[in-house]
N, CA and C atoms as an extended XYZ file, in Angstrom:
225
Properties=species:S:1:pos:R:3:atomname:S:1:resname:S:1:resid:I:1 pbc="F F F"
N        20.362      -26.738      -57.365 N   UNK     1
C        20.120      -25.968      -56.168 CA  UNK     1
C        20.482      -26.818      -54.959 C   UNK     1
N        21.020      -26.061      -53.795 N   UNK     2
C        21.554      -26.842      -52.738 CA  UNK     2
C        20.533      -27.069      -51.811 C   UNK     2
N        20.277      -27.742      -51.072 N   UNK     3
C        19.354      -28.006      -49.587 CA  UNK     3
C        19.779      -27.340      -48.372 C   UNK     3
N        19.137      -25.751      -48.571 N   UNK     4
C        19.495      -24.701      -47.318 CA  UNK     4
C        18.922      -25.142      -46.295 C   UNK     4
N        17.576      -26.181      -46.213 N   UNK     5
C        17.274      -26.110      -44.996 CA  UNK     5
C        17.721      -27.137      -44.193 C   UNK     5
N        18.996      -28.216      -44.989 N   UNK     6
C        19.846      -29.038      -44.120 CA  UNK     6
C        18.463      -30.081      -43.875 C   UNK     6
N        18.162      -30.701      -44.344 N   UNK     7
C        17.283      -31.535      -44.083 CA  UNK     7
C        17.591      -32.738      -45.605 C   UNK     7
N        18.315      -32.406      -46.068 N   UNK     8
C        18.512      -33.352      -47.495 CA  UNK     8
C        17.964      -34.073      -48.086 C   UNK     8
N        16.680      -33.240      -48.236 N   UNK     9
C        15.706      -33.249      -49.840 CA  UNK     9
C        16.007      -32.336      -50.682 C   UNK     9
N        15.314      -33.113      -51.616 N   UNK    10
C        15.401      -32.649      -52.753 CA  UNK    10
C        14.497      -33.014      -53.787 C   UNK    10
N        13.294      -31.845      -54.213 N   UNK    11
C        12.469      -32.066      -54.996 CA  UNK    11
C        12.199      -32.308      -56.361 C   UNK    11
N        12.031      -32.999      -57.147 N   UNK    12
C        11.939      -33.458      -58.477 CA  UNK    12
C        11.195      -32.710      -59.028 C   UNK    12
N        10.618      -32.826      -60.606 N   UNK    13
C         9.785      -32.019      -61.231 CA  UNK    13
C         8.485      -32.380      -60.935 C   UNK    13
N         7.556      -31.292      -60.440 N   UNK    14
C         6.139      -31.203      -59.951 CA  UNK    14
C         5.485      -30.338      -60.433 C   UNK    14
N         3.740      -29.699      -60.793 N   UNK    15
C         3.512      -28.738      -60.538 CA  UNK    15
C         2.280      -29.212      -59.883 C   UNK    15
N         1.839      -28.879      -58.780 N   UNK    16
C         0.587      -29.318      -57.738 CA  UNK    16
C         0.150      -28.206      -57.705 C   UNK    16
N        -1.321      -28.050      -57.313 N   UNK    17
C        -1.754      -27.575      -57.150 CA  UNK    17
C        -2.756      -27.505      -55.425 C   UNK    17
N        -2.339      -26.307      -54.759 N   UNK    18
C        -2.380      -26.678      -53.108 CA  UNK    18
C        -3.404      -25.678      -53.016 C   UNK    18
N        -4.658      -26.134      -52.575 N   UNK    19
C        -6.164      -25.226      -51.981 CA  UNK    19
C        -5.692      -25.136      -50.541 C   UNK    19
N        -5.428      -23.621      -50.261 N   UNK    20
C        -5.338      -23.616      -48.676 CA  UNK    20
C        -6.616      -22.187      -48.182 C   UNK    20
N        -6.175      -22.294      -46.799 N   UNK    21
C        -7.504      -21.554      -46.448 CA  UNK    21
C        -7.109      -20.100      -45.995 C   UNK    21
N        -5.366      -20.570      -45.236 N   UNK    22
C        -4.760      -19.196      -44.858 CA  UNK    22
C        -4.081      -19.166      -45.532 C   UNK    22
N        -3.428      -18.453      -46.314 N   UNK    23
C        -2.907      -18.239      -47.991 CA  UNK    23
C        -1.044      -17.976      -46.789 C   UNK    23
N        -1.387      -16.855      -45.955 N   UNK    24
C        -0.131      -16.425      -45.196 CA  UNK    24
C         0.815      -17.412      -44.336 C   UNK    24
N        -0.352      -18.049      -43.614 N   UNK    25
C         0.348      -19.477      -42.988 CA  UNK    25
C         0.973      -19.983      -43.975 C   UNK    25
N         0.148      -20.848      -45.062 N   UNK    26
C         0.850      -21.337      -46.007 CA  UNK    26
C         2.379      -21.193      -46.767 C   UNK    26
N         2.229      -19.615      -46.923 N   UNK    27
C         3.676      -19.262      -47.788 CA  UNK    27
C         4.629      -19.362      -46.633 C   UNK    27
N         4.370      -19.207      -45.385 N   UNK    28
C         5.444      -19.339      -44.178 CA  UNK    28
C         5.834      -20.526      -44.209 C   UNK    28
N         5.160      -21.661      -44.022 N   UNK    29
C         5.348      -23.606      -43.743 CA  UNK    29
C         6.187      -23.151      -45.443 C   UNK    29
N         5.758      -23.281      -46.526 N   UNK    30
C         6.292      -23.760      -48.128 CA  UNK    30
C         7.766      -22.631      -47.700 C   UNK    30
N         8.044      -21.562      -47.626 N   UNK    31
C         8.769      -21.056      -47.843 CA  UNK    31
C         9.672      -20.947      -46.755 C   UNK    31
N         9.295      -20.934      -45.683 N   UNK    32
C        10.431      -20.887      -44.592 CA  UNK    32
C        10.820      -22.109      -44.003 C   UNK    32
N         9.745      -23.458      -43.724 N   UNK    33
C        10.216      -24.599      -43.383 CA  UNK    33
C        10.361      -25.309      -45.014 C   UNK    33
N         9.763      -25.564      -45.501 N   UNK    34
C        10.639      -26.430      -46.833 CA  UNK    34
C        11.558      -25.571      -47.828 C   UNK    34
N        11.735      -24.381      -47.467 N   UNK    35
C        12.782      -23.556      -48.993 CA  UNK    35
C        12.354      -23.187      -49.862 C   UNK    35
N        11.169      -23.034      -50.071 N   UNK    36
C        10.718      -22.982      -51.768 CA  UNK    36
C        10.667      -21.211      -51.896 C   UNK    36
N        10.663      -20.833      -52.776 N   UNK    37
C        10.886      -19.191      -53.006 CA  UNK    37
C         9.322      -19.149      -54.011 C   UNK    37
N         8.555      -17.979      -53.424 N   UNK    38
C         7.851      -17.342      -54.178 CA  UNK    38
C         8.025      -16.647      -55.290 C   UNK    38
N         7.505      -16.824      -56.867 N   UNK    39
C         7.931      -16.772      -58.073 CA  UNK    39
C         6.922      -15.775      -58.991 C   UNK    39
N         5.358      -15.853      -58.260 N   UNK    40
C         4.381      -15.191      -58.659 CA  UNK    40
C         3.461      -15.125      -57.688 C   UNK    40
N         2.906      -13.955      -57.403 N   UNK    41
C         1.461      -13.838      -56.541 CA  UNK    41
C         0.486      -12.754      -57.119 C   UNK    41
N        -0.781      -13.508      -57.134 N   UNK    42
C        -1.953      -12.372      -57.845 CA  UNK    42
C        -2.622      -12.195      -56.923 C   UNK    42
N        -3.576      -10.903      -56.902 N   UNK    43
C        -4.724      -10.971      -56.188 CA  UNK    43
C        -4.205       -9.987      -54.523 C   UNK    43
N        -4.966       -9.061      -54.599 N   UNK    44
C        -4.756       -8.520      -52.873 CA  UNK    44
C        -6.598       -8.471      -52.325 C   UNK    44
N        -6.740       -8.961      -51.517 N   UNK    45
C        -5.162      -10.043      -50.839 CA  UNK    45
C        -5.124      -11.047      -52.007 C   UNK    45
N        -3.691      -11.644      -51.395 N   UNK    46
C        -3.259      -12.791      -52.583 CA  UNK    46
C        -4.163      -13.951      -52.390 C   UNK    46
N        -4.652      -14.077      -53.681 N   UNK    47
C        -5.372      -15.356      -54.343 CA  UNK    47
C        -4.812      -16.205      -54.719 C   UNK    47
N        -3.601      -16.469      -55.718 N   UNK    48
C        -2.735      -17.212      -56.055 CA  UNK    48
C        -1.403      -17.331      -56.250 C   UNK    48
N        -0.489      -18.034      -55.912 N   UNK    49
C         0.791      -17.862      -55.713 CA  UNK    49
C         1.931      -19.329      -56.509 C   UNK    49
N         2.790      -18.970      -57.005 N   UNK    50
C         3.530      -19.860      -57.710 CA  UNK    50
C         4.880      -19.755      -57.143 C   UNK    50
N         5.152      -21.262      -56.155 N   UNK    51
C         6.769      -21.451      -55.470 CA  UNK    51
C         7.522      -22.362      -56.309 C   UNK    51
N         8.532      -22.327      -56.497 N   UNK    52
C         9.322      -23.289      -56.939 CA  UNK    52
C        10.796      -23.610      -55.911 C   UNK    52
N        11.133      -24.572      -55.961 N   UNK    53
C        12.312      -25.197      -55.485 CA  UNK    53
C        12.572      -26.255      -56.448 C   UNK    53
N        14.152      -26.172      -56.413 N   UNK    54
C        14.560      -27.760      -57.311 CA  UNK    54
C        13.886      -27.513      -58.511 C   UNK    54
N        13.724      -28.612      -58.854 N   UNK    55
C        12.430      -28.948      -60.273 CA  UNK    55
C        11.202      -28.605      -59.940 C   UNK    55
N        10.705      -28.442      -58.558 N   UNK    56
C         9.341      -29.003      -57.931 CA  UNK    56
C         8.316      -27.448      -58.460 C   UNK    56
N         7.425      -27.367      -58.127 N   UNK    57
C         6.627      -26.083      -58.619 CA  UNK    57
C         5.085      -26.167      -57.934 C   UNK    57
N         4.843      -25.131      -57.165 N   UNK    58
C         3.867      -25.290      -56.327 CA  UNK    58
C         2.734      -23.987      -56.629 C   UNK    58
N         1.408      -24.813      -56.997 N   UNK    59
C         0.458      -23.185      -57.069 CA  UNK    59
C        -0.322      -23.456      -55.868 C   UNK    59
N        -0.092      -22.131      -55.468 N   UNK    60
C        -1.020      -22.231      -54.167 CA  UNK    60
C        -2.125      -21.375      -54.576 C   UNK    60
N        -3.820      -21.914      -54.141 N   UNK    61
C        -4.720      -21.085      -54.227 CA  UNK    61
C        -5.887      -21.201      -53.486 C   UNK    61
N        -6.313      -19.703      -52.832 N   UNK    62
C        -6.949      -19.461      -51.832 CA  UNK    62
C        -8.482      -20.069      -51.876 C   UNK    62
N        -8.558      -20.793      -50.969 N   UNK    63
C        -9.919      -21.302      -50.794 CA  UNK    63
C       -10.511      -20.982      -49.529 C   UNK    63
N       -11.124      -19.534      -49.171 N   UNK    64
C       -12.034      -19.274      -47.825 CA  UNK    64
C       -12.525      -20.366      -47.155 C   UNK    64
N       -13.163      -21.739      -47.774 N   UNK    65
C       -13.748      -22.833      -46.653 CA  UNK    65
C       -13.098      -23.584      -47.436 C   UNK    65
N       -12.199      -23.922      -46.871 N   UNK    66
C       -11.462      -25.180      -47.833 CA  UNK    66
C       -11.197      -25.681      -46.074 C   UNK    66
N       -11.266      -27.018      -45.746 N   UNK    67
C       -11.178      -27.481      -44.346 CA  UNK    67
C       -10.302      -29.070      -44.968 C   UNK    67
N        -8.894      -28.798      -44.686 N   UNK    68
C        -7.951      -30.725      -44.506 CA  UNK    68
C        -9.047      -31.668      -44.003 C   UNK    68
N        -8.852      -32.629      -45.183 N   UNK    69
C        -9.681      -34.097      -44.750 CA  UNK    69
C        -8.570      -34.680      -43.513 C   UNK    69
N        -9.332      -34.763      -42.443 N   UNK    70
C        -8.994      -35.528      -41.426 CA  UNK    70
C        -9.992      -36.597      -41.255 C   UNK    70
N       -10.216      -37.765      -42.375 N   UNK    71
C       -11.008      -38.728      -41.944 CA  UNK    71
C        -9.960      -39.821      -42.236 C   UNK    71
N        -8.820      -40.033      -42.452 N   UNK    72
C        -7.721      -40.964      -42.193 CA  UNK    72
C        -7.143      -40.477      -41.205 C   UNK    72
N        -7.034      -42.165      -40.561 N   UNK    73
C        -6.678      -42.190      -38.806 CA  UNK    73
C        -4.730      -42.301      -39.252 C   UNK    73
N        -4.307      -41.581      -38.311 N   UNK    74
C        -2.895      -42.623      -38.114 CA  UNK    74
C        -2.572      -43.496      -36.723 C   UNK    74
N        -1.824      -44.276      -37.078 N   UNK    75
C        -1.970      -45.660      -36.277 CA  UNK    75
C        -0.428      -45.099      -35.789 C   UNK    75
């Protein structure tokens, strides 16, 4: 697969698993800024979702209070 979004990555074999809180934000950032194409989604609203790009393979799943650790500083 080629690098449409001109940024020249390229993802290896992964499957992660990503707890997010806005399920919609999310598929926008994975799918429109990094490329990855939605492959499976369950649940209305959607609960879980499976992207792939490259090798890489991403499950995304909805967590209502799921809040990013922001207790690492960057310098």
């Amino acid at each position: 697969m080629t690098d449409q979004t001109g940024h020249g990555i390229r993802f290896g074999r992964i499957a992660a698993t990503v707890p997010v809180s806005d399920m919609e934000r999310a598929l926008a950032f994975y799918v429109d800024v990094l490329g990855f194409r939605s492959v499976f989604q369950n649940g209305t609203p959607t609960g879980f979702v499976i992207l792939r790009r490259d090798d890489a393979e991403l499950h995304l799943t909805f967590h209502r209070d799921h809040k990013a650790d922001r207790s690492t500083s960057r310098t």
